[in-house]
C-alpha positions in Angstrom: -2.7 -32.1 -17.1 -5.3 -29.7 -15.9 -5.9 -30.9 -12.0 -9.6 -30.9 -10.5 -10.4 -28.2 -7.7 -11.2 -31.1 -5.5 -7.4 -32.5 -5.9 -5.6 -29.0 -5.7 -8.0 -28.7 -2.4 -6.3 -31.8 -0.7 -2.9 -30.3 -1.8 -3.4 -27.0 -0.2 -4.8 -28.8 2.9 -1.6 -31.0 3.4 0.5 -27.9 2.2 -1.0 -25.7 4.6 -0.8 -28.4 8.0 2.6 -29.3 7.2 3.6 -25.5 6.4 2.0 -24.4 9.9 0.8 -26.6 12.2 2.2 -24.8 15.1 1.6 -21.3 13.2 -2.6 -21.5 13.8 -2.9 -23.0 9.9 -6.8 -23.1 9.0 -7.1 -26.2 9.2 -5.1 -26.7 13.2 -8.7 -26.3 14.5 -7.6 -23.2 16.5 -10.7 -21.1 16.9 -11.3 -18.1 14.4 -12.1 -14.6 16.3 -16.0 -13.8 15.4 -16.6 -17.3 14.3 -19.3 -19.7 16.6 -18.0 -22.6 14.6 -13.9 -22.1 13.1 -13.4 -25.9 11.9 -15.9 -25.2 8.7 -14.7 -21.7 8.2 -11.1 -23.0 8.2 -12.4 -26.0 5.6 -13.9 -23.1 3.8 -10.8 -20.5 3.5 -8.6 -24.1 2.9 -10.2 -24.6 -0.1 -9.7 -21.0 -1.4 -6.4 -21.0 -0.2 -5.6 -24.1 -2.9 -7.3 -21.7 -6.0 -5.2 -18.5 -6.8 -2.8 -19.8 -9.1 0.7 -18.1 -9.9 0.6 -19.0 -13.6 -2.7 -17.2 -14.3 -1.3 -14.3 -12.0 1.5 -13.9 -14.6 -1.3 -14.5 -17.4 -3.2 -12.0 -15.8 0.0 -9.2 -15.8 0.9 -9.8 -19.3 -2.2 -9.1 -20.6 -3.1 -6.0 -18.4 0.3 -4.8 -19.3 0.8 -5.4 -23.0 0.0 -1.8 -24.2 -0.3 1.4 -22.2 -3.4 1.9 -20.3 -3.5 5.4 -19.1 -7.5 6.7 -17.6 -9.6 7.1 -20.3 -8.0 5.6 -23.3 -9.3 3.2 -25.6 -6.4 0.6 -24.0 -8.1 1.5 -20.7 -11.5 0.6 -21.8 -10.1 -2.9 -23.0 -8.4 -4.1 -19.8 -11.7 -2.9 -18.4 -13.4 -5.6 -20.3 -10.6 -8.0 -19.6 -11.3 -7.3 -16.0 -15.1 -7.8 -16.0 -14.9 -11.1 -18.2 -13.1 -12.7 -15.3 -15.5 -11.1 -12.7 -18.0 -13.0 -14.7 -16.1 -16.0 -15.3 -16.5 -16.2 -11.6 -19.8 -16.2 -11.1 -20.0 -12.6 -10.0 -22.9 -9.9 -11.1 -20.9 -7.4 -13.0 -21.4 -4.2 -14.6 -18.8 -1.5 -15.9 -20.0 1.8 -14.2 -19.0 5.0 -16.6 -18.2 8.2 -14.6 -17.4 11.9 -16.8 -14.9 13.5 -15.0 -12.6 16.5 -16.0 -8.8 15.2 -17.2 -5.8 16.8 -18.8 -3.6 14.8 -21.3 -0.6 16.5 -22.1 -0.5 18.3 -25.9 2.7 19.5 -25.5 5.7 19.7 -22.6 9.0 21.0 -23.3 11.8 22.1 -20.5 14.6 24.3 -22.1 17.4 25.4 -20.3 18.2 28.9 -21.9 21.0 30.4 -19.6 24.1 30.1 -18.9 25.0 30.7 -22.8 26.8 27.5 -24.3 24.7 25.1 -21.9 21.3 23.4 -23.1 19.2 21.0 -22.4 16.3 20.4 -24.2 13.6 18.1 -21.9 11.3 16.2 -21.2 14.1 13.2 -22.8 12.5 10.7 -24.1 13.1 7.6 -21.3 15.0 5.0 -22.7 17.8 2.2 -21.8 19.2 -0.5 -23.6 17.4 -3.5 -24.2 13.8 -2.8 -22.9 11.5 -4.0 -24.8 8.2 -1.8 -23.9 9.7 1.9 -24.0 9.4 2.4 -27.5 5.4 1.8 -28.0 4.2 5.2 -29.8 1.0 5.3 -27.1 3.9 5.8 -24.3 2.6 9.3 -22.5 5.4 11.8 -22.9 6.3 13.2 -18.8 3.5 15.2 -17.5 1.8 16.0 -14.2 -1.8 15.3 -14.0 -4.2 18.4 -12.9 -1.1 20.8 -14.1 -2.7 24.1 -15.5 -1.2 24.8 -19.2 1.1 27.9 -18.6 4.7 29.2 -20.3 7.1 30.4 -17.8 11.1 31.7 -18.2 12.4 32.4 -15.3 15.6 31.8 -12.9 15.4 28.6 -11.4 15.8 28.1 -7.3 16.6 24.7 -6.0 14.1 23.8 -2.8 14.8 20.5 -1.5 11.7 18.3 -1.3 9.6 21.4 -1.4 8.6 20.8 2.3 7.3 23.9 3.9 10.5 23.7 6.4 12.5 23.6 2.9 10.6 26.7 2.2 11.4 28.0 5.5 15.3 27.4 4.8 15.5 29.8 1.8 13.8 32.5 3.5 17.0 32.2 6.5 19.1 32.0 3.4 18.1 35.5 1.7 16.8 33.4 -1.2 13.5 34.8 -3.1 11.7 32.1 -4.5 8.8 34.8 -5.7 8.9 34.3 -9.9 10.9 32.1 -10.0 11.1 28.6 -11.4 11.3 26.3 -8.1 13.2 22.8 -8.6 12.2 20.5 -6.6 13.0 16.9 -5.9 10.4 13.2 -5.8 10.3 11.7 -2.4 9.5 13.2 1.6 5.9 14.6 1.0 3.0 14.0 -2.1 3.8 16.2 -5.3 0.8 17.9 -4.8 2.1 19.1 -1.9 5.2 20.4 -3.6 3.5 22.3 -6.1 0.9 23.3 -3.4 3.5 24.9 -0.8 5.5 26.7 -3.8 2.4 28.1 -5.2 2.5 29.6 -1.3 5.4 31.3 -1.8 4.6 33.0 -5.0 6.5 30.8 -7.4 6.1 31.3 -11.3 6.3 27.8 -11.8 7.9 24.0 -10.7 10.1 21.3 -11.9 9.8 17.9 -10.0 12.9 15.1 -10.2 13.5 12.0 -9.2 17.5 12.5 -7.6 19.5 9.0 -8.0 19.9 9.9 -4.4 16.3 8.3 -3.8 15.6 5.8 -5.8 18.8 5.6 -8.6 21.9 4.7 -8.5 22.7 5.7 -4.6 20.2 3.2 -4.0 22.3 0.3 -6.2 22.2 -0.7 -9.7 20.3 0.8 -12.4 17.6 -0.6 -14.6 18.0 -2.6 -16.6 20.8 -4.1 -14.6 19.1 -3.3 -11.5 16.0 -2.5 -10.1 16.6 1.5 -9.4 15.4 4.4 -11.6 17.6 4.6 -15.0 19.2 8.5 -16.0 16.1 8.9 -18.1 13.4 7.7 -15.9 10.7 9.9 -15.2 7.9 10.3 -12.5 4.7 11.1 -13.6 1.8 11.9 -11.4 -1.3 14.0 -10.5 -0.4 17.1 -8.5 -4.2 17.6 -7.6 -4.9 19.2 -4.3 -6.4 15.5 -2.9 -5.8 16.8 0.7 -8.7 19.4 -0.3 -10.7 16.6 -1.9 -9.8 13.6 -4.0 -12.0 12.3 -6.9 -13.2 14.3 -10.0 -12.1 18.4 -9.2 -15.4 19.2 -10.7 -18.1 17.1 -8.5 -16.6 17.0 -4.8 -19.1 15.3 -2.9 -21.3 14.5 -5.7 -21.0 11.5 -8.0 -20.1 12.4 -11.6 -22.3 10.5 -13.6 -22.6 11.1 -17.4 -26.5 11.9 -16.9 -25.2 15.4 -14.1 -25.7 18.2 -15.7 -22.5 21.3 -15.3 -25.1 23.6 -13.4 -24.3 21.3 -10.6 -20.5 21.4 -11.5 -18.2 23.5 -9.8 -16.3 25.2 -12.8 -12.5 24.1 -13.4 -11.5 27.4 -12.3 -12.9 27.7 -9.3 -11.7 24.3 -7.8 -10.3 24.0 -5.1 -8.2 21.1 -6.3 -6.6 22.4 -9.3 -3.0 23.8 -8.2 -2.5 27.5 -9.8 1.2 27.6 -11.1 2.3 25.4 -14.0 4.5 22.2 -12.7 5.9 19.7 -15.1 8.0 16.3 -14.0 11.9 15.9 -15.7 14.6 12.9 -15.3 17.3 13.5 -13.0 19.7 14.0 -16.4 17.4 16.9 -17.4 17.7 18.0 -14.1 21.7 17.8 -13.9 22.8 21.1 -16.1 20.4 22.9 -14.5 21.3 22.3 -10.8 25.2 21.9 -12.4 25.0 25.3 -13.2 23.5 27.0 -10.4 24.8 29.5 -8.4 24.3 31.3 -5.0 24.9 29.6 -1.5 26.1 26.0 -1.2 22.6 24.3 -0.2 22.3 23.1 3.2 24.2 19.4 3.6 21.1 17.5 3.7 19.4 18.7 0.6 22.9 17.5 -1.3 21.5 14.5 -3.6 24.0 12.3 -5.7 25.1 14.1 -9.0 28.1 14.4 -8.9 28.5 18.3 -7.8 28.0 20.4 -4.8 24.7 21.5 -4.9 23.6 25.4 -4.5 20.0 27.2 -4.3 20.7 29.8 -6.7 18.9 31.9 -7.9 20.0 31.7 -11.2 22.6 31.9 -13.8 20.1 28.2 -14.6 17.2 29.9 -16.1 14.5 27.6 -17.5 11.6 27.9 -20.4 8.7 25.9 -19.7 6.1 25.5 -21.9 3.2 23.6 -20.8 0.1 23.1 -23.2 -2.8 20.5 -21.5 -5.7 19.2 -23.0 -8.4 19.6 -20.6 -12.0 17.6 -21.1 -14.5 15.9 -19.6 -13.9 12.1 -20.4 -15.2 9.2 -19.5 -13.4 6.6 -17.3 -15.0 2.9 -16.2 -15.2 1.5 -13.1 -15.8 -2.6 -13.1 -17.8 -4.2 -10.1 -18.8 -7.7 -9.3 -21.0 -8.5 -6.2 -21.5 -12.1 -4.9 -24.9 -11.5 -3.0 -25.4 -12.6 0.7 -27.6 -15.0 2.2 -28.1 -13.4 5.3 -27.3 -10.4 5.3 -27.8 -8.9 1.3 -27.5 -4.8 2.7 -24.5 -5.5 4.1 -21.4 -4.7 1.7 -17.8 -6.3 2.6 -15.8 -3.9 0.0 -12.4 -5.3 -1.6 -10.8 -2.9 -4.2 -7.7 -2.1 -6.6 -7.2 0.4 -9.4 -6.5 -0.6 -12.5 -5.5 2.6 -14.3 -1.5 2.9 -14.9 0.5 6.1 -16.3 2.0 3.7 -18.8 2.3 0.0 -18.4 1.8 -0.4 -14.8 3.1 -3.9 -13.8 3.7 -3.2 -10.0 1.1 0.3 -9.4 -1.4 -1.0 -10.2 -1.8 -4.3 -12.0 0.5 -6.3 -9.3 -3.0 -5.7 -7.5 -5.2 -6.2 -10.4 -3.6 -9.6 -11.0 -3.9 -10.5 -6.7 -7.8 -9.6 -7.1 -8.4 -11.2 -10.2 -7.0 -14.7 -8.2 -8.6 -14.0 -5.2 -12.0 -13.8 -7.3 -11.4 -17.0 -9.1 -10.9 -18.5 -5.6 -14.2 -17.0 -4.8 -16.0 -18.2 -7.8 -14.6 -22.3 -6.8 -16.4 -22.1 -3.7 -19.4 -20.3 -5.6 -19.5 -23.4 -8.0 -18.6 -25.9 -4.7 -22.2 -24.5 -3.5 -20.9 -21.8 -0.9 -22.7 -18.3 -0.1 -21.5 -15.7 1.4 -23.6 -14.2 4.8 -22.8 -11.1 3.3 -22.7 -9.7 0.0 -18.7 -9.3 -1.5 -18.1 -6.6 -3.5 -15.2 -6.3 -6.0 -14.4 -2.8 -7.8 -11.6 -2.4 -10.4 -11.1 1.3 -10.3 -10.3 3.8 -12.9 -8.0 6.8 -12.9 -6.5 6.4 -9.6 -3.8 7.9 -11.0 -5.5 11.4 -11.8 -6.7 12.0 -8.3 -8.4 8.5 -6.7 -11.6 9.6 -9.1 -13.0 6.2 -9.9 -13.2 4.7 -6.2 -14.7 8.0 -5.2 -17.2 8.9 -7.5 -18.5 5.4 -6.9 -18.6 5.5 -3.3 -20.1 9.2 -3.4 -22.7 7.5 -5.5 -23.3 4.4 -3.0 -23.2 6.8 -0.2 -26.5 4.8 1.5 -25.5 1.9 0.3 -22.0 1.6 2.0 -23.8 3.0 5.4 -23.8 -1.1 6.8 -20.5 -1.5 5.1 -18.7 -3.8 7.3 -15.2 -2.9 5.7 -13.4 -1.9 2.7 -9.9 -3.7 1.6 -7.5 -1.9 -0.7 -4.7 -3.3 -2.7 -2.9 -0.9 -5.0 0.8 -1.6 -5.3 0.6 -5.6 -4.1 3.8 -6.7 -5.4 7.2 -5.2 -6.2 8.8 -7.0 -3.9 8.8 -10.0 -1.1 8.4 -7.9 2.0 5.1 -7.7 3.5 3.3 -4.9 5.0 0.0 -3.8 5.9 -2.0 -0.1 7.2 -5.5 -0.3 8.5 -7.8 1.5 10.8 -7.1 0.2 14.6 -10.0 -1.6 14.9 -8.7 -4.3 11.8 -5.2 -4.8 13.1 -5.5 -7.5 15.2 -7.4 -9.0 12.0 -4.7 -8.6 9.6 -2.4 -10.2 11.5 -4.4 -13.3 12.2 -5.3 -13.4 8.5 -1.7 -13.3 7.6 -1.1 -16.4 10.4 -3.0 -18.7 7.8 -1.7 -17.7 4.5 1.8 -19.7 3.8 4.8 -17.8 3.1 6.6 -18.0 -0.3 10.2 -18.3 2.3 8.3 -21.5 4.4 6.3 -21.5 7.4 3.3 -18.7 7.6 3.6 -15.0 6.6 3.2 -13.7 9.9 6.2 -15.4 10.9 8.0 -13.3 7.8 6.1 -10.7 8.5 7.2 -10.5 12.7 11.0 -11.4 11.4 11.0 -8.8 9.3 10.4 -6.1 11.4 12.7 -7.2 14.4 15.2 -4.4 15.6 18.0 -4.7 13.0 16.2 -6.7 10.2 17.6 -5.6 6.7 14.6 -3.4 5.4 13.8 -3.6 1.7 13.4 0.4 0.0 9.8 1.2 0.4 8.3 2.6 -2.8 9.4 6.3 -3.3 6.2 8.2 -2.8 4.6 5.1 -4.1 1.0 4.8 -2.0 2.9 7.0 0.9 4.2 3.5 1.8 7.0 4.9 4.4 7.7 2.1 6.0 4.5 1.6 7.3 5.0 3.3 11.0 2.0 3.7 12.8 1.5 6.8 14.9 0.9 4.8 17.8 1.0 1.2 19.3 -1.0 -0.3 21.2 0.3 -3.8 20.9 3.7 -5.3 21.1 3.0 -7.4 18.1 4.1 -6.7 14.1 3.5 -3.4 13.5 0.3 -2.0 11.4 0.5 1.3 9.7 -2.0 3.9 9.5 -4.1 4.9 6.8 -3.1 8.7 5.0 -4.1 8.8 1.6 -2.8 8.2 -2.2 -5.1 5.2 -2.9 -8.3 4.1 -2.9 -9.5 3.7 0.6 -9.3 7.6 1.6 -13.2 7.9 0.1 -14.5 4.5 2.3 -12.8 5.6 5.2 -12.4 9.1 5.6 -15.8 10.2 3.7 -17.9 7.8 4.6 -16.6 6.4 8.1 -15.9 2.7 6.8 -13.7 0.6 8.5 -10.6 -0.1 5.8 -7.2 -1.6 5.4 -4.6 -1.8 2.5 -1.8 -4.3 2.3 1.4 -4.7 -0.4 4.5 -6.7 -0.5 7.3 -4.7 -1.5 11.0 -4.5 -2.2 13.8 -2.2 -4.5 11.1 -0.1 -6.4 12.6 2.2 -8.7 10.7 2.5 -11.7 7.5 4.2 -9.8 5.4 6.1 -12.6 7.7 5.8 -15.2 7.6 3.8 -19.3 9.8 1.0 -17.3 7.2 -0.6 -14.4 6.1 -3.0 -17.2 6.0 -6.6 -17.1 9.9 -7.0 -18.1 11.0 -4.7 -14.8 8.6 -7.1 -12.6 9.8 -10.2 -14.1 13.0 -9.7 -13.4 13.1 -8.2 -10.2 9.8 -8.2 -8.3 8.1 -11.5 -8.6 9.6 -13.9 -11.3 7.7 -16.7 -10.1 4.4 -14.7 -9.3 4.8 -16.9 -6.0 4.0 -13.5 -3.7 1.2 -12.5 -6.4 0.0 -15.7 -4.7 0.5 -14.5 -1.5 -1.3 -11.8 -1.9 -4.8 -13.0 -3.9 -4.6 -15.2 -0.5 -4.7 -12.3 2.3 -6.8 -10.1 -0.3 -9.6 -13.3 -0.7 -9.0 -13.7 3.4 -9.8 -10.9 4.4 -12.9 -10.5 2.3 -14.1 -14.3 3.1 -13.9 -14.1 6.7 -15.5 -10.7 7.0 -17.9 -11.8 5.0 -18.6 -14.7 7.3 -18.6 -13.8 10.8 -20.8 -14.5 13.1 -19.3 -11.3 15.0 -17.6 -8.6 12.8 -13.9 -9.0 14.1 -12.9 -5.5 15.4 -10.8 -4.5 18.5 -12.1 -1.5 19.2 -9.7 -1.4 22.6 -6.5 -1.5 20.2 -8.4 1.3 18.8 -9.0 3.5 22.0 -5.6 3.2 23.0 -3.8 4.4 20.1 -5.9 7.3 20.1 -5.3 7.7 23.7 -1.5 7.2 23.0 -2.3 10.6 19.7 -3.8 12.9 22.2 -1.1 12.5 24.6 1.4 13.3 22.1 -0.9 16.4 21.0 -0.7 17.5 24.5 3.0 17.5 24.7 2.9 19.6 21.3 0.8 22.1 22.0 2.6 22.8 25.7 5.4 23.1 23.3 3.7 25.4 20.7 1.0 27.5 23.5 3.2 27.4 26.6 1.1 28.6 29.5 -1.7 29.6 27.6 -1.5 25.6 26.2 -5.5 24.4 25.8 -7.1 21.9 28.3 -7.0 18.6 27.0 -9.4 17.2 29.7 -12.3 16.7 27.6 -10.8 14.8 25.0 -8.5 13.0 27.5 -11.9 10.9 29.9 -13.6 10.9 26.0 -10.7 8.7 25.0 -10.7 7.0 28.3 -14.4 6.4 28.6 -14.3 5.0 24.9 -11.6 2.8 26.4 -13.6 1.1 28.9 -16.5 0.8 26.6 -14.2 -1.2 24.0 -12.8 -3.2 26.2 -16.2 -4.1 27.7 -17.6 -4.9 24.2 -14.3 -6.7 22.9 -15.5 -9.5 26.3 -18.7 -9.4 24.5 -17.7 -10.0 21.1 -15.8 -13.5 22.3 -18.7 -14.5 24.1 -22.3 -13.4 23.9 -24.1 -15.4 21.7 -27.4 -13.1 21.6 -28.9 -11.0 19.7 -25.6 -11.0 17.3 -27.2 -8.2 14.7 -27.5 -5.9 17.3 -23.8 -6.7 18.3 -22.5 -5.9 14.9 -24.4 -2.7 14.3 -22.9 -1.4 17.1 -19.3 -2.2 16.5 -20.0 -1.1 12.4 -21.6 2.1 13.7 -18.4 3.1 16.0 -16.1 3.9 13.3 -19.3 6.2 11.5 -19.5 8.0 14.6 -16.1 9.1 14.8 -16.8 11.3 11.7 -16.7 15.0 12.3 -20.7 16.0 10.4 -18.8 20.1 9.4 -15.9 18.0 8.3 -11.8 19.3 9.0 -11.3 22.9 9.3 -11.2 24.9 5.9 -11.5 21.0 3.8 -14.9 19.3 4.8 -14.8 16.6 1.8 -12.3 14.8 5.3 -15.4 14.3 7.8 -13.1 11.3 9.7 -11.7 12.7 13.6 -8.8 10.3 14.0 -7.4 9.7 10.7 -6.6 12.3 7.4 -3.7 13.1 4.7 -1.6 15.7 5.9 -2.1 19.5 4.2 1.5 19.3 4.1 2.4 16.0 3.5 -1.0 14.9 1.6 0.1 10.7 1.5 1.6 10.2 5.0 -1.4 10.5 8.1 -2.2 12.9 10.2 -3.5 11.9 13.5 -6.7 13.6 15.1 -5.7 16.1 12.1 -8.1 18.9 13.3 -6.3 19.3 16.5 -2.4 18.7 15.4 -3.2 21.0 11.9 -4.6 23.3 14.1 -1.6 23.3 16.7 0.9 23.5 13.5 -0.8 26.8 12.7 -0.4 28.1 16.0 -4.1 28.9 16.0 -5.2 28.6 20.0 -8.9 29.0 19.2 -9.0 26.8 16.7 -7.0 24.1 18.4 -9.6 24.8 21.2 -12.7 23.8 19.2 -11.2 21.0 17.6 -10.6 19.4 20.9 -14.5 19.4 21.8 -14.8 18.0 18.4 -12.8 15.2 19.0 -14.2 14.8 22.4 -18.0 15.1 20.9 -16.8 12.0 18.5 -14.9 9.9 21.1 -18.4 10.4 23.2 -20.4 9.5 20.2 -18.7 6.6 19.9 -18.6 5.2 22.9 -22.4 5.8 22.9 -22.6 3.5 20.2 -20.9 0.7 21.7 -22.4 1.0 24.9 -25.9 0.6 23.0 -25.4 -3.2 22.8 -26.0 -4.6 26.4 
C-alpha cells in the first residue's frame, strides 16, 4: 500500500529522534548555524528527510542504465528526457539547454603488437567475463580516449610508470630515450591528460594507457564478476583533454557554445590549447601483458613493478607497437537539463546543486549513482513544494552532459550564466555518489564546517548519524575502503591543510563539475560521494549488475546521499545568514603559505622571496573572519548586507589575469595541478611557480595572492 507523505513524515521524525537524539537530529531542537528560528527549519528538512526513497533510487538506476548513454547519442538525449520529466514531476521549471561543442567518437582503434616475431597481440580486446549481462549490447563504445588526435604510429615501446614528470625524470638517469617512441604508461597517481600531456613533453610518437591489476585488479582482491576489482579485459576509457588549460568545449574557452555562435568566434581545433598533440589510445592490462612481457633493457626501478607476473623493464624495445587511431571529430550537440524552484525572497540569488549524467557506457556508479541521489533529493523537494513550502532562494538543479569529454556541459552553462551566478550563494556537486558505504566529502573552507553539521542530521545506513560513521571512519587505524582509481581525483580526500581537529574535508582539484562554479567564477562549492572497492571505473562493467551486487544492493546509501545532497541545498537555501566560516578558511591558507615558504627556502636558498606580504594578508584576513564569524551568530541587522559580504569573499579571491600561462583558472587559493590535473594545487600560482624554479615569477605571484587576501578581507570588513 502506497503510504501518504504525511505518514512517512511521522516515521522519519520518530526514525530520526530515536536514531540521534544525542547526535544534534533535526528535530533535538539544537539551534541550526545561520538560522534565527532552527525548530521550523528542523520540521522543514524532517519532512524531506522522510521523501527520498530507496526503491525509486534503484528505479531510477535501472532506467538510466539500461542502454549505453555516451554524450551526444540518441540514448543520451532519452535519459535527458527521463531526467527532466521527474524535474517536472516535481514541480520544478525545466528546460533542456542544447550546447554544440566539438567531440571525437572513435571510427576505428586497433593496438598490434608487431615485434618480437612469434608474439601478437591484436587490441583493443573486446571486454568481456562470464555471466555479465550488459557487455554484449552492440552500442557498447569500443576503448578510446576522448580529445585523442587520429594518428598511426609503429614504434618501440618504453614503459614510464604513471607518466609523472618524476617518472619522466627516471628514464632520463636511466639512458632511456623516450623521443619516438611509443610510451606505455599505467591508470592511477595523476589525470590521463596529464600522462599524455607530460609524454608529449618529451617528444613521444605516441601513448598507451593501462589499468595494472596492481591498482585496481586482482592485487587489490577478487575480480569481477566474483569481485568488485577490474576483470583481465576491463578497460579505462577517458578524455585526455588538456582541462588544466581549460575544461569545457576546446573550441569556446570562456565563451558559451551555443548552437546560435557562429565559428568566427571559435578558436579552430587545431589551435587549441586543450587538444593533446601525440596520438594516445587506452588497452586492458591483458593487451598490455606481451608487450611489457617482452620488453627489454634495464629492470625498472622497484616501485614501478605492477602485478603481472614478470619483472618488469623500460626497454626500449624488442615490444614494438602499431597503433592506428582514426577519430571522428564534429561539432555535436549535447543537453544540459535544469529545474529552478524560484525564491520568495531572494529570486537573484542561485543555490546551485549539480551531477552529470553522461556515462562512457552504462555508468551505474560515474555518474548515475549521482543522477539517482538528485533525482530523490528533487522529489523530496517537490513534497514540500506541494506541502506549501518556498524556498528564500531560488534552487537550481542541473543534469549535466558530457562530463566525460572534458566537464563541457556544467561549463558552457555556467560561462553562459556568468551574471547570473555573480550572487550565487553555492554550488553542490555529486558525481560518483555511490560505489560504496564510505563517506567523504571536499569543499572550499568556508563550507566545511557546513558539511559536517549537515551530515550530523542525516541517519546512517550502519545506525546512529553519518557524522558519527563519517568521524569513525577516519580515526588513526580505521580500515580504509579503495578510493576510486582516478575516479573524480577522489585520493582519499586529504586536505592540504587543517584548520580543525574535526573529520577531515578535502579540497577541491578538478575532474568534475564544480571546477567552472568555483574556479571560474569564484562560487563557493563542495562535492560529496560514498565510496568503497571501485574497480570497474570507465569501463562496459560499471552497469547496474556491478552496483547491485557490490556497491549499494539495497540503494540504502543512494538514500543517504539524496539526503545530504537535498540538505545542503535546503538549508542554504534558507538561511537567514549564509553559513560560511571564513576563519577555517583563513587559516588553512595561512597553514598553505607557510608550507610554500618552507619550499621555496628549499628550492631559492638565500635568494628565497619574502613572504611578508602574503604572510599579514593572510593574517589580517584572519582577524577579519573571525570578527565576521561573531557577527554572523549574532547580529540580527541589516542581514542582506551581511550575506553580500560573506558571498562576495570567495569572488574576491579570484586572480582578474587569471594563473600564469592558463587564465580560463582566475581562483588564488584553489586549482588542478599542471602536473597532476585532478588532485589540488594550493595557492597554485606561487607553488607552480616555485616547481619551475622561476624566482620572478614566484615573486609576482606572491603580491597576487597578497592583492586577493587584501581584497578579501576588504570585503568582509565592509559589513560593520
Amino acid at each position: 500500500m502506497k503510504k501518504s507523505p504525511a505518514i512517512f513524515a511521522v516515521v522519519m521524525l520518530l526514525f530520526v529522534t530515536a536514531g540521534g537524539r544525542s547526535q544534534s537530529s533535526p528535530v533535538s531542537g539544537n539551534p541550526i548555524f545561520g538560522f534565527r528560528n532552527s525548530a521550523e527549519e528542523s520540521a522543514i528538512e524532517a519532512r524531506f528527510m522522510a521523501v527520498p526513497d530507496p526503491k525509486l533510487a534503484e528505479t531510477h538506476l535501472k532506467t538510466l542504465t539500461q542502454v549505453p548513454h555516451m554524450a551526444g547519442t540518441p540514448e543520451d538525449k532519452t535519459t535527458a528526457d527521463y531526467v527532466a520529466q521527474k524535474f517536472r514531476e516535481a514541480g520544478l521549471e525545466t528546460e533542456i539547454v542544447e550546447y554544440k561543442v566539438w567531440m571525437n567518437y572513435p571510427s576505428e582503434i586497433s593496438v598490434d603488437l608487431v615485434a618480437p616475431e612469434g608474439i601478437t597481440m591484436h587490441g583493443p580486446t573486446r571486454e568481456h567475463v562470464n555471466g555479465d549481462p550488459y557487455q554484449d549490447d552492440p552500442r557498447v563504445v569500443m576503448p578510446f580516449n576522448a580529445m585523442s588526435p587520429s594518428g598511426d604510429v609503429e614504434a618501440e615501446v618504453v614503459y614510464a610508470n604513471y607518466g609523472s614528470p618524476a617518472d619522466f625524470k627516471k628514464l632520463q638517469d636511466l639512458k632511456v630515450d623516450v623521443r619516438g617512441k611509443i610510451v606505455l604508461v599505467r591508470y592511477g597517481e595523476n589525470f590521463r591528460g596529464v600522462k599524455a600531456f607530460v609524454a608529449q613533453e618529451h617528444g613521444a610518437a605516441g601513448v598507451l594507457i593501462y589499468s595494472d591489476p596492481a591498482d585496481d585488479g586482482w592485487r587489490r582482491g577478487d575480480k569481477y564478476p566474483q569481485g568488485p576489482w577490474r576483470p583481465d579485459t576491463g578497460v579505462q576509457r577517458g578524455s585526455i583533454g588538456y582541462m588544466f588549460q581549460f575544461p569545457g568545449d576546446p573550441t569556446t574557452p570562456g565563451v558559451a557554445s551555443l548552437p546560435s555562435l557562429p565559428d568566427s568566434k571559435r578558436v579552430p581545433p587545431e589551435q587549441s590549447a586543450q587538444l593533446p598533440k601525440i596520438p594516445t589510445t587506452p588497452i586492458s592490462y591483458a593487451d598490455a601483458w606481451p608487450i611489457l612481457e617482452h620488453l627489454g633493457g634495464p629492470d625498472s626501478p622497484r616501485d614501478w613493478q605492477g602485478s603481472l607476473p614478470f619483472t618488469y623493464h623500460v626497454g626500449p624495445g624488442p615490444s614494438k607497437v602499431k597503433m592506428h587511431l582514426k577519430q571522428d571529430y564534429q561539432y555535436r550537440t549535447i543537453w544540459d537539463v535544469v529545474g529552478k524552484v524560484r525564491g520568495g525572497e531572494f529570486p537573484d540569488e542561485w543555490v546551485v546543486g549539480g551531477n552529470h549524467r553522461d556515462a562512457w557506457v552504462y555508468g551505474a556508479v560515474d555518474p548515475n549513482s549521482g543522477t539517482a541521489a538528485m533525482l530523490e533529493a528533487v522529489h523530496g523537494i517537490g513534497e514540500l513544494l506541494k506541502s506549501g513550502w518556498k524556498p528564500k532562494r531560488t534552487i537550481v538543479f542541473g543534469s549535466w552532459d558530457a562530463e566525460e569529454e572534458g566537464l563541457i556541459g556544467s561549463t558552457e552553462w555556467g560561462e553562459q550564466h556568468a551574471s547570473d551566478l555573480g550572487n550565487a550563494p553555492a554550488y553542490f556537486n555529486m558525481d560518483v555518489a555511490v560505489s560504496g558505504s564510505k563517506f567523504g566529502a571536499s569543499s572550499v573552507p568556508s563550507l566545511k564546517q557546513f558539511l559536517r553539521e549537515v551530515t550530523k542530521v542525516v541517519p546512517s545506513p550502519k545506525g546512529g548519524m553519518l557524522y558519527d560513521e563519517w568521524k569513525k571512519a577516519n580515526q588513526p587505524g580505521a580500515e580504509n575502503a579503495q578510493a576510486p582509481t582516478e575516479a573524480i581525483g577522489d585520493t582519499g580526500r586529504v586536505p592540504a591543510a587543517q584548520a580543525k581537529t574535526d573529520v577531515p574535508v578535502g579540497d577541491l582539484g578538478s575532474g568534475s563539475d564544480y571546477t567552472v562554479f568555483l574556479q571560474h567564477l569564484g562560487v563557493p562549492s563542495s562535492d560529496v560521494s560514498s565510496t568503497g572497492s571501485y574497480g570497474v571505473y570507465h569501463s562496459v562493467f560499471d552497469n547496474f549488475n556491478w552496483f547491485k551486487k557490490f556497491a549499494d544492493p539495497d540503494f540504502a546509501y543512494e538514500q543517504e546521499m539524496a539526503r545530504v545532497f537535498g540538505i545542503e541545498a535546503i538549508r542554504t537555501a534558507d538561511a537567514d545568514v549564509l553559513p560560511y566560516d571564513y576563519e577555517e578558511y583563513a587559516k588553512e591558507i595561512t597553514a598553505y603559505i607557510e608550507a610554500a615558504k618552507k619550499k621555496a627556502d628549499n628550492d631559492f636558498g638565500g635568494q628565497s622571496p619574502d613572504f611578508k606580504q602574503a604572510m599579514d594578508a593572510a593574517h589580517h584576513f584572519e582577524q577579519a573572519a573571525a570578527k565576521t564569524l561573531e557577527r554572523e551568530k549574532n547580529s540580527s541587522r541589516n542581514l542582506p548586507s551581511l550575506n553580500q559580504a560573506l558571498r562576495q569573499a570567495e569572488r574576491a579571491l579570484l586572480i582578474p589575469d587569471g594563473l600564469p600561462n592558463r587564465p580560463w583558472f582566475h581562483h588564488a587559493i584553489y586549482a588542478p595541478g599542471q602536473y597532476t590535473g585532478y588532485a589540488a594545487v594550493v595557492i597554485p600560482g606561487v607553488n607552480e611557480a616555485i616547481d619551475k624554479h622561476d624566482l620572478e615569477r614566484t615573486r609576482e605571484q606572491i603580491s597576487a595572492l597578497a592583492a586577493a587576501l587584501n581584497r578579501a578581507t576588504k570585503v568582509l570588513e565592509s559589513y560593520r
